[in-house]
Residue, then its C-alpha position, 0 to 999 in steps of 0.5 A: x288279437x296279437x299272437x304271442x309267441x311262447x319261448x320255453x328257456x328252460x328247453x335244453x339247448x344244442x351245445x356249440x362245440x368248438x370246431x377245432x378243439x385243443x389241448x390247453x393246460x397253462x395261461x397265455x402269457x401276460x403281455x409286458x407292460x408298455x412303460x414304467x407308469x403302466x408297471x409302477x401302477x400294476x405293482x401299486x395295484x396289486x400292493x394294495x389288494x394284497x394288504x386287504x387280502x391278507x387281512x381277509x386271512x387274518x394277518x394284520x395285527x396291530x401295527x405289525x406287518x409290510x408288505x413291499x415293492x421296488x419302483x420299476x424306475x427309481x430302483x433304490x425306491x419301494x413302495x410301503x403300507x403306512x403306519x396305522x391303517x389297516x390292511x383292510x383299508x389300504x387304498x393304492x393313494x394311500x402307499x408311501x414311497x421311500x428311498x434307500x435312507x429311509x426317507x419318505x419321497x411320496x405321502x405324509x403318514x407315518x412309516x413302519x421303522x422294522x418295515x425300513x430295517x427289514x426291506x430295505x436290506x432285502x431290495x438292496x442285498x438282491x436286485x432280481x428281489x420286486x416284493x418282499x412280505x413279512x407280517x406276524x401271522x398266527x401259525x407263522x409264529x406258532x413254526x417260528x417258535x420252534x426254531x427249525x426249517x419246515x418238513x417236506x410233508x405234502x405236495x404244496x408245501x413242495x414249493x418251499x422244498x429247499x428254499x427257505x431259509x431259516x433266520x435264529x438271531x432273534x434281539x427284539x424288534x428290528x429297527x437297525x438296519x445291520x439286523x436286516x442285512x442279516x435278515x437279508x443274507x441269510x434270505x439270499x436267493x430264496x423265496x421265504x424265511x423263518x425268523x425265530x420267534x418272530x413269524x415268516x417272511x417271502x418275497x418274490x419276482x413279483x408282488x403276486x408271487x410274494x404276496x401268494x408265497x407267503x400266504x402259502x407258506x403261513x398254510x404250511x406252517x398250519x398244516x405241519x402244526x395239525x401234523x406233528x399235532x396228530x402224530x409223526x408225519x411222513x416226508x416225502x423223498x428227497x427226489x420226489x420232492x426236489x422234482x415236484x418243487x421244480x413243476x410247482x415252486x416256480x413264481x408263474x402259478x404263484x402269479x395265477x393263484x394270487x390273481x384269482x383272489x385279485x379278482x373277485x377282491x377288485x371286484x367287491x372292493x374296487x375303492x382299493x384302486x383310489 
């Protein structure tokens, strides 16, 4: 008879320690891309999950709603979601390409006019600007009705502390482009904007950290909303929240925070990447 040997896999296992153990609280830096087409293909990728995750978080409303983000070679260009296809679907082959005037240099599918407006001010008016996002969230516009800058109230929100700007010269849909330079002046160097009666607007260094600010920055706006809802929330200082703005509100964590959603997106939806 052969004998067979019994392995019992639920018997407890030595641990394996690591021989030299060390304090490690942050990421390795990324390291940078090699050439423009690396880069140009990262941004577009991240383009197009960050349209199907802020439809997993309810942003996409009809045909409202762009997210943007400058070619790394030709500076002028940026790169759009289509008009009419939901965030949900937005696939990397699907984006268009459009230069400074507002024409379409790469896809046939319509384009956004307010995403032009409004975008293309932006990346202009601030060069350092990669990704800017703006959609008609519902707490975004629920805050932008009250016409007022958010309250420093808890920690998270104290990435926004001092750094969004508040945009009261609502005349309808924006479609001229003189409105988007306003929009674009009075976002300036900040990371966000509130557009009164209209909804919230980010941008960011990176398509990552706009795309997580503005996710963020709608979250604020809910949790200020239940706040005022439930009584009269108390700020937090002035010092205090200028010192937690400088350990939080930089674009690193945002990258990271957007990233682990990245992830698991690619990977229950890797179709995106077409």
């Amino acid at each position: 008879m052969n004998a067979v040997l019994s392995i019992d896999r639920n018997a407890p296992q030595p641990l394996e320690l690591n021989p030299h153990p060390q304090q490690k609280y942050w990421f390795d830096p990324v390291p940078p891309r090699t050439s423009v087409q690396a880069e140009r293909r990262h941004r577009q990728e991240r383009l197009a999950g960050a349209f199907r995750l802020f439809a997993r978080f309810g942003f996409a409303q009809g045909l409202a709603g762009h997210i943007t983000a400058r070619d790394p070679e030709l500076s002028d260009h940026f790169w759009v979601n289509p008009l009419g296809i939901h965030f949900s679907r937005i696939k990397v082959s699907d984006l268009l390409l459009v230069n400074s005037k507002g024409e379409t240099v790469i896809g046939d599918r319509p384009l956004n006019k307010a995403a032009f407006a409004i975008h293309a001010a932006i990346h202009e008016h601030n060069p350092k600007i990669v990704a800017a996002a703006h959609t008609h969230s519902t707490y975004g516009k629920a805050w932008s009705t009250l016409g007022r800058k958010l309250d420093t109230i808890t920690q998270d929100s104290c990435v926004f502390h001092g750094d969004v700007a508040l945009f009261d010269d609502f005349t309808g849909m924006v479609v001229d482009t003189s409105e988007g330079e306003r929009i674009a002046r009075a976002l300036g160097d900040r990371k966000g904007a509130i557009l009164k009666n209209h909804g919230i607007l980010t941008a960011g260094p990176t398509v990552e950290a706009a795309a997580w600010w503005y996710i963020a920055l709608d979250n604020a706006c809910h949790t200020q909303l239940l706040a005022e809802a439930a009584g009269k929330p108390q700020p937090i200082d002035e010092d205090t929240a200028r010192h937690t703005h400088s350990q939080i509100g930089g674009p690193e964590g945002a990258i990271h925070s957007f990233d682990s959603l990245y992830q698991g997106l690619v990977e229950a939806e890797p179709e995106l990447l077409l």
